[in-house]
Structures are given as structure tokens and as C-alpha cells.
C-alpha positions as CSV (number, residue, x, y, z in Angstrom):
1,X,113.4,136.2,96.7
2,X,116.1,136.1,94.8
3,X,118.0,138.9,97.3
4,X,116.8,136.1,99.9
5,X,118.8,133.2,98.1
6,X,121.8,135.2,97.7
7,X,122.2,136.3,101.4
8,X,121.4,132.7,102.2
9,X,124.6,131.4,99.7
10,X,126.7,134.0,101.4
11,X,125.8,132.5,104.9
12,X,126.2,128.8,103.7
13,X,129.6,130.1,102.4
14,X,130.8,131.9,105.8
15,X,129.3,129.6,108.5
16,X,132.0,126.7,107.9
17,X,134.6,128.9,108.8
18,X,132.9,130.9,111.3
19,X,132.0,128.2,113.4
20,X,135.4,126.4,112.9
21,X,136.9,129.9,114.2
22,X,134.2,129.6,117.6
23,X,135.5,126.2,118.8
24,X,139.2,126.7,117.9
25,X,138.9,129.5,120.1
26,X,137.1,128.5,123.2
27,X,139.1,125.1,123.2
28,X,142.1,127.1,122.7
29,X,141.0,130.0,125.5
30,X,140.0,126.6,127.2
31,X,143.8,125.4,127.0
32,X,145.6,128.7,127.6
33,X,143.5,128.6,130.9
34,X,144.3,125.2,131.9
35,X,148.3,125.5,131.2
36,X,148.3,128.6,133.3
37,X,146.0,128.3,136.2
38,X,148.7,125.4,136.6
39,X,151.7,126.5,135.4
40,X,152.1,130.2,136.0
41,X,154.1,130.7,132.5
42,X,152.5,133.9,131.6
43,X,152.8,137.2,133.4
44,X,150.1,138.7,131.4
45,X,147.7,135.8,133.3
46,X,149.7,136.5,136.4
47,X,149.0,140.1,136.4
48,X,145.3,139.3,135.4
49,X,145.0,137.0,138.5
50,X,146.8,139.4,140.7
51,X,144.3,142.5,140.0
52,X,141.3,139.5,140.0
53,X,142.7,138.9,143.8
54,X,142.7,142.4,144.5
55,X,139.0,143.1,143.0
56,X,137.8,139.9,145.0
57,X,139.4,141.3,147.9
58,X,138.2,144.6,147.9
59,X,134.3,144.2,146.4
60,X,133.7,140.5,148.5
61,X,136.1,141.3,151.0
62,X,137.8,138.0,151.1
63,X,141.2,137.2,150.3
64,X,141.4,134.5,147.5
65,X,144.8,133.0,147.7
66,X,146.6,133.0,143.9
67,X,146.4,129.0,143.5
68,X,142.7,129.5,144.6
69,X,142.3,131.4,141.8
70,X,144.7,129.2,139.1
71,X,142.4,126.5,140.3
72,X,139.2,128.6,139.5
73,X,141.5,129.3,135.7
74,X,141.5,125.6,135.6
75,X,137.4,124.6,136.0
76,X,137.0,127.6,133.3
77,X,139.3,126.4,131.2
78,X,138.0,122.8,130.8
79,X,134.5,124.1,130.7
80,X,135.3,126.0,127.8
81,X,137.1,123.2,126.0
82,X,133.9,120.8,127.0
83,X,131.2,123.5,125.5
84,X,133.7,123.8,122.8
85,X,133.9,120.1,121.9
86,X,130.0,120.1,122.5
87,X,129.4,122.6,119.7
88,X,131.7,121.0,117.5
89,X,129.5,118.1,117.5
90,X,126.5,120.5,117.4
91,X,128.1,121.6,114.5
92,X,129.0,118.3,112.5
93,X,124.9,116.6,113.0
94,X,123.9,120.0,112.2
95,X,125.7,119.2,109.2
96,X,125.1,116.1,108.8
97,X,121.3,116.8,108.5
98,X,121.5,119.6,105.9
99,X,123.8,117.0,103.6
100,X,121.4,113.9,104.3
101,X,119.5,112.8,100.9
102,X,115.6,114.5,101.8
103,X,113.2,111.6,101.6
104,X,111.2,111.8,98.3
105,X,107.3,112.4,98.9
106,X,104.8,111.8,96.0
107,X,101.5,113.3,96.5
108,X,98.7,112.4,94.2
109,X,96.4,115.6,94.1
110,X,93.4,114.1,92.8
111,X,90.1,116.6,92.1
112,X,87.4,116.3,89.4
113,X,85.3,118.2,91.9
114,X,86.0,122.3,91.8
115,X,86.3,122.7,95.3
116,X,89.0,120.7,96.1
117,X,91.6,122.5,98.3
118,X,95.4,121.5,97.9
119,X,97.5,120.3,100.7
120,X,99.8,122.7,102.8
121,X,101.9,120.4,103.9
122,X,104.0,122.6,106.3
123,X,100.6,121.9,108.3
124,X,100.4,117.7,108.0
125,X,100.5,116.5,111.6
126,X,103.9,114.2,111.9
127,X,105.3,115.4,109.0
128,X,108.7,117.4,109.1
129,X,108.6,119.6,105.8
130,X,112.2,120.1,105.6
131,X,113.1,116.1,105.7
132,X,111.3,115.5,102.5
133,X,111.9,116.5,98.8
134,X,108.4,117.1,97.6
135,X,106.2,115.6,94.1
136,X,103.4,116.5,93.3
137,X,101.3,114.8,91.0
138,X,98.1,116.2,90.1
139,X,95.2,114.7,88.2
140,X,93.2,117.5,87.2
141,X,89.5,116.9,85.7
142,X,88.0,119.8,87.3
143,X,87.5,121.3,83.6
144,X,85.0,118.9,82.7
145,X,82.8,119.3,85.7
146,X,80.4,122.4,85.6
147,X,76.9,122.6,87.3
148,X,77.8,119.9,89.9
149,X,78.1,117.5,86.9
150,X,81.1,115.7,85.4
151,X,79.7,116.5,82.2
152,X,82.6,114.1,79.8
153,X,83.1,111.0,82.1
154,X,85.1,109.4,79.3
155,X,87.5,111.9,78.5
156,X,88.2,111.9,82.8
157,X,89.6,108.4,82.4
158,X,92.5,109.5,80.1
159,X,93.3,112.2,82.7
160,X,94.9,109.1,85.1
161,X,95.9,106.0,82.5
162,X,99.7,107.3,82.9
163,X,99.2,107.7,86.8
164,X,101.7,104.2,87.3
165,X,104.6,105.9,84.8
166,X,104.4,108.9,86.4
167,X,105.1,107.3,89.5
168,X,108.1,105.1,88.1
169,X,109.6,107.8,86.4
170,X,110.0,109.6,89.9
171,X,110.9,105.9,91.7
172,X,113.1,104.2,89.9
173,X,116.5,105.7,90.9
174,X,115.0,106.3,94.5
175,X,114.5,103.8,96.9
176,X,113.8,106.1,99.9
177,X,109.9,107.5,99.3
178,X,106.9,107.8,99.9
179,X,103.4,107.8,98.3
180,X,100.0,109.9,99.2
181,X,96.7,110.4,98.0
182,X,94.9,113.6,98.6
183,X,91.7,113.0,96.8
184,X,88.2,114.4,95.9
185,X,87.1,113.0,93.1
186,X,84.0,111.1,91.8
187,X,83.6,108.1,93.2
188,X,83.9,105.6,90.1
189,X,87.5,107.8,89.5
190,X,88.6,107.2,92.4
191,X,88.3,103.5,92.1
192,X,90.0,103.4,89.0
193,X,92.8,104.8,90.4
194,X,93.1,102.5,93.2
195,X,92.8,100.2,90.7
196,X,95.2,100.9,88.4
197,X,97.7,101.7,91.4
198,X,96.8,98.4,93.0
199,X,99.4,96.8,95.4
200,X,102.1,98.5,93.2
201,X,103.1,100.6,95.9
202,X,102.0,101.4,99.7
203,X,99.7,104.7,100.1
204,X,99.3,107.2,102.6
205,X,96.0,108.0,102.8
206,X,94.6,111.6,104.1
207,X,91.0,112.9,104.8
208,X,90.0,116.0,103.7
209,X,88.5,117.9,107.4
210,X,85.6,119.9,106.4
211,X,85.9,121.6,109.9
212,X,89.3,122.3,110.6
213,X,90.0,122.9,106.3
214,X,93.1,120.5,106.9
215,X,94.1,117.8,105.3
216,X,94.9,114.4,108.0
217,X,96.5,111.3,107.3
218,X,94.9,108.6,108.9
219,X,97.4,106.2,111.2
220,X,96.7,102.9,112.7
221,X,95.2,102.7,115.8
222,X,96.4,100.6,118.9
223,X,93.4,98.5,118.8
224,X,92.1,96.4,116.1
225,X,88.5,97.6,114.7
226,X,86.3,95.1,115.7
227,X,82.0,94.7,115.2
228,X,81.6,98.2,113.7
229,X,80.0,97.5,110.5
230,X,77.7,94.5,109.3
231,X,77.2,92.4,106.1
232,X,74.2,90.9,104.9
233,X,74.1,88.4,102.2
234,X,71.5,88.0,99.9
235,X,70.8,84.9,97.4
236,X,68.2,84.6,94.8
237,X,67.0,81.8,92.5
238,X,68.1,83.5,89.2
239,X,70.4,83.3,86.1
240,X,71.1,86.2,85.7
241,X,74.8,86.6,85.6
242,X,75.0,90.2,88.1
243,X,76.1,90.4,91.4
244,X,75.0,93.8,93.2
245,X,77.5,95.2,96.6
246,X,76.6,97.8,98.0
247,X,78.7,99.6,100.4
248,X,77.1,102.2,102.7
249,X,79.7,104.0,105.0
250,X,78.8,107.9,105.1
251,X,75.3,107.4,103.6
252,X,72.6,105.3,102.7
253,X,71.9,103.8,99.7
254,X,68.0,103.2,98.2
255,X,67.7,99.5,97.2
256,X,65.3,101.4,94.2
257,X,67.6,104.0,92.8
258,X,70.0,100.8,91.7
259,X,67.3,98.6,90.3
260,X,67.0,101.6,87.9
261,X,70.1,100.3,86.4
262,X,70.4,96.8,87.5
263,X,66.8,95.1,87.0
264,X,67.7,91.6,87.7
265,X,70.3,89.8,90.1
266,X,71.6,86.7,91.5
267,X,73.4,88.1,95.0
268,X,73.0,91.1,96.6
269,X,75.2,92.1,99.3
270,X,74.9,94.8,101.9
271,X,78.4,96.2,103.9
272,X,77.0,99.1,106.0
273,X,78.5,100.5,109.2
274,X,76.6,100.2,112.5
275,X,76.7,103.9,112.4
276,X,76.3,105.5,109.0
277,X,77.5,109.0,109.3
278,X,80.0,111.6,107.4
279,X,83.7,110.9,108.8
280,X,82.9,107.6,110.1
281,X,86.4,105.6,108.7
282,X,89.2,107.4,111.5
283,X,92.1,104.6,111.1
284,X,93.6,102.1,108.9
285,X,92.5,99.3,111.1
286,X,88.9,100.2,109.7
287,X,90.5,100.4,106.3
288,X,92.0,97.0,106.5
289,X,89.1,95.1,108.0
290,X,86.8,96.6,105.5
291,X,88.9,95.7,102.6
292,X,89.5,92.1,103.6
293,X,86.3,91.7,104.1
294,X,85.0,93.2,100.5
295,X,87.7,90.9,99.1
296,X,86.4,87.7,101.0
297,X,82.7,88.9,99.2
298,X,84.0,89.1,95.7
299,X,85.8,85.9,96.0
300,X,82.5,84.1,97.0
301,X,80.6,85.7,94.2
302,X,82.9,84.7,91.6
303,X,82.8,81.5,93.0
304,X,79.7,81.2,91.0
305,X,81.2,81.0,87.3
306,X,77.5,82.1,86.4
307,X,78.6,85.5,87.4
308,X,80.0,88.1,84.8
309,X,79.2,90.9,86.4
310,X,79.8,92.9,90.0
311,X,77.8,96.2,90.4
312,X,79.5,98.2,92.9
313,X,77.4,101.1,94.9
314,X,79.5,102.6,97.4
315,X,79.2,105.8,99.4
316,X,81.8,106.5,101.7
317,X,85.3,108.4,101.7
318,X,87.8,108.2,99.2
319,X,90.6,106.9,101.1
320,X,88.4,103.8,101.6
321,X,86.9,103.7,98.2
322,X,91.1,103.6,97.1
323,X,91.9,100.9,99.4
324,X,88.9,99.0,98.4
325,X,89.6,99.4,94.4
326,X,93.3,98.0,94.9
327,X,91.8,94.8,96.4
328,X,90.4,94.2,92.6
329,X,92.0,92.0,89.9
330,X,91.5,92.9,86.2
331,X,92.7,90.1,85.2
332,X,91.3,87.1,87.6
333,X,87.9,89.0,88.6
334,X,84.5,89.4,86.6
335,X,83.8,92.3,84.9
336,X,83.5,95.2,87.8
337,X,81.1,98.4,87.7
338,X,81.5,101.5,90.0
339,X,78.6,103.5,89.7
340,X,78.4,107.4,90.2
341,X,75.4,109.0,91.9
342,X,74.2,112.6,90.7
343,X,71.2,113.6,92.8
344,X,69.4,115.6,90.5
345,X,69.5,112.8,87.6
346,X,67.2,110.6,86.4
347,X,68.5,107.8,87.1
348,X,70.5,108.6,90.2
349,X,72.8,106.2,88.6
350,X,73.4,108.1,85.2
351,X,76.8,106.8,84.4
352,X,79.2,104.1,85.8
353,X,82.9,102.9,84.9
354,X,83.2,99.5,84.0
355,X,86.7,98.2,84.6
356,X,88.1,95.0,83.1
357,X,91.2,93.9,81.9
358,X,90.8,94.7,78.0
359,X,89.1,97.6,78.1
360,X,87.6,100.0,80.8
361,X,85.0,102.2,79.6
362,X,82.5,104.5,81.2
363,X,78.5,103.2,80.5
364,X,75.6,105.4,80.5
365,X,72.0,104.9,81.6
């Protein structure tokens, strides 16, 4: 490698003047063509066109006339001087590109699940690997999971709290970047995050494919996302000061399994996609009509100033379960809770991250 980097050093050293000598010297070859082929003033030229006469004579058998071939001298010489000027502008956006600031690219590498494989981003569709300056910043939590189960929820929580600073610190002198979240995490971290990020900055958000083991960033699609998902809306005659949404996207969710942890409630609210299935969410249009729509819910619950409490139960992908997280407020909104599901628990709902403005904290049932 490093026997790489200095033959590379040498090159960027020597291909300045190397490439200044190549055009100098077909626009010069270009000129000393032109001035003859119409002047004559060199015998060396004249003796070359007088053998190139004979040649043509004796191999074609026809007998170019001298200012024939001066003229031929001429179309040469300017074709040299054009592909000479052409590479010297080759040469200066060639040079241009390698001295252009490389756009800075933040990627969030998100796991508290073991298997969760890191980007290689030489293989992101769209994205030109040698126009951006790469970040990574990772959000490890992977050592507290073991035996499918994230076995210290609260210590996972201080893992992210300095995800915003981090952010800044590699921001603040650069106006030119870009943010990305590469996640696979449990769900009630994920919304954290997206909490905690909010509308602090715009995120690219890629998809983990299970099929092709690539990582895809999902792009907005010509054509708005229209009647692919339902919501059903649910009142009840009741005091109690919870709110239940729940939020099916790649799975169902069993109405029982969350009154094991929430026994009584005023709303209950149902988003679920006409088609439930893995992979479901391909666009940002999906994204953003999901999103606007979970926002419009939580604005009519708290409309109730009985409410103190939103239970959220969402199964989908993380990208979504991001984008739906930054539509929260702390400070405005009730008191949120994103449950986890563990299937071989009892309750399915075991723990849960309550997030609120003074003090998020994970709850256990």
C-alpha cells in the first residue's frame, strides 16, 4: 500500500509536465506543418514532401503535385493543433475535478442487531464514490444483544444521546453534505433516533435487500402514492388518559398482545397497508404520505387534553419508523411510547422507550 501511494505521488508529480510537454508539441508539430505546407521555408519539409511525392507515386501510382501535398501538410497541421487544444481542455476539467472540494457524506451505521451488514458504498446505485469524502458514524449496541434479546435496553439509549454533536462537529465548517441512515436496529431505537435527529437535518434513507445483500436508497417516485394503506379510527367512552396507534406495514399486529401492556384506552387507531408484506415501503412518496398522515393522527389525539399518553406499535422498516419518529415533538406532544416486540417473551411487549421532553427512559412489563 504504501509502495502504491508512493508511485501514485510520483505520477501526480510528473503528469503536469508530461501533459504540458504533449500539447506544446502537437500544437507546435501542428504549426510547423501549417507555416510550411504554405510557405516552403524549410528544406528539411521540402525534401520530406519530395520523397512523400515520390512514394505516392510509385506505391498509388498517381502523381500528387507538391502544393497538393503542402495542402495535405496544412489539414494535418490544424488537426493537430485542434486535438491539441482539445486535450488541453481535457486536461484542465480533468484537473479541475481532482482539485474540486469532495462532497462530505455522513452515514449513520446504526445496528443493535448482530447481523447487520455495513454499507459498501462503491456499490450504492447513483452514487459516485470518488465525488464524496466519506463519515461514518456508527452506533454500535450489538454488545448488549445476545440470544436474539437486547438484554440492557437502558444502557442502548446512551449509545445515541450525542448522535446530534457528532453530526455538528462534522457540519459546521461544511456546508456542502449529506446525511444517511443505514439502520438495523430495534424498533423503539430507531425511533429515538429519528427523534432526537428530528427535522435537524434532511436524511437519505436506504433499505437493507435481504436478496440482493445490498444496501438501496429509496428515491421519489414520479407519481404520488395514493389509496395504498387505510386508517381506522377508534373512540371509546373512557377516562383513561392512553391513546393506542398501531402501525402495521410488514406485519400484523394482535390487538391482544398490546392489551397485555395497555389494559385500558380512550382511542385506538389502526394505519395498516392494503397489502401487509416485508418490503412493502419502495419510495419516499410512501414515506411522506405515511408520515403526514401519522402526524394529522397525533394532532387529533392530543386534541383531547385528557390524553397523557400515546402507545406506539409499529412493525414496518426502519427508514419509515425514522421518518415517522422525526414527525414527534418532545416538547408540544404527550408523553410517547415505542414498544419492542420479542416473540418468545411473555409479554410480547417486554420493554418499551418512553420519550418525553425531561426525561426518556426505557419501561419494562
Amino acid at each position: 500500500m504504501n509502495l502504491e501511494k508512493t508511485f501514485n505521488k510520483i505520477l501526480s508529480f510528473l503528469r503536469p509536465p508530461i501533459e504540458r510537454w504533449i500539447v506544446r508539441s502537437l500544437i507546435g508539430a501542428g504549426i510547423v506543418l501549417i507555416t510550411n505546407g504554405v510557405q516552403g521555408f524549410s528544406w528539411l519539409i521540402e525534401l520530406f514532401l519530395q520523397i512523400l511525392k515520390i512514394e505516392s507515386e510509385n506505391r498509388l501510382g498517381k502523381n500528387y503535385s507538391i502544393d497538393t501535398i503542402n495542402w495535405t501538410s496544412v489539414i494535418f497541421g490544424v488537426l493537430l493543433i485542434i486535438f491539441g487544444i482539445l486535450l488541453h481542455s481535457f486536461y484542465k476539467k480533468a484537473e479541475a475535478k481532482a482539485n474540486k472540494p469532495k462532497k462530505l457524506f455522513i452515514a449513520i451505521i446504526h445496528k443493535s442487531i448482530d447481523d447487520c451488514i455495513k454499507p459498501i458504498y462503491s456499490k450504492l446505485d447513483k452514487f459516485l464514490l470518488d465525488e464524496y469524502q466519506i463519515q461514518e458514524i456508527e452506533i454500535d449496541q450489538t454488545m448488549i444483544y445476545k440470544n436474539g434479546t437486547l438484554e440492557y435496553p437502558e444502557a442502548s439509549i446512551l449509545y445515541q444521546n450525542d448522535i446530534l454533536a457528532k453530526i455538528k462537529a462534522l457540519t459546521d465548517n461544511n456546508r456542502d453534505f449529506a446525511v444517511a441512515y443505514f439502520g438495523l436496529a430495534h424498533i423503539p431505537l430507531v425511533w429515538y433516533l429519528g427523534n432526537t435527529i428530528a427535522d435537524k437535518f434532511e436524511i437519505n434513507y436506504y433499505e437493507y435487500n435481504r436478496n440482493s445483500a445490498r444496501w438501496y436508497k429509496l428515491e421519489r417516485a414520479q407519481l404520488e402514492a395514493t389509496n395504498f394503506y387505510t386508517i381506522d379510527k377508534r373512540s371509546f367512552e373512557s377516562e383513561s388518559p392512553n391513546g393506542i396507534i398501531k402501525i402495521e406495514i410488514s406485519y400484523e399486529i394482535e390487538n391482544t398482545e398490546i392489551f397485555q401492556v395497555v389494559e385500558n384506552h380512550k382511542y385506538f387507531t389502526t394505519i395498516k397497508l392494503n397489502s401487509i408484506a416485508l418490503d412493502s415501503i419502495k419510495n419516499l412518496n410512501q414515506i411522506d404520505t405515511l408520515a403526514q398522515s401519522f402526524r394529522n393522527e397525533l394532532d387529533r389525539l392530543i386534541n383531547d387534553s385528557n390524553i397523557e399518553y400515546i402507545h406506539i406499535f409499529y412493525a414496518g422498516p426502519v427508514s419509515l419508523g425514522l421518518s415517522l419518529s422525526r414527525k414527534i415533538s418532545k416538547r408540544t406532544d404527550p408523553k410517547i411510547i415505542v414498544y419492542n416486540y420479542t416473540r418468545n417473551s411473555s409479554p410480547k411487549y417486554k420493554w418499551a422507550l418512553l420519550m418525553s421532553n425531561n426525561n426518556s427512559q426505557i419501561l419494562k412489563f
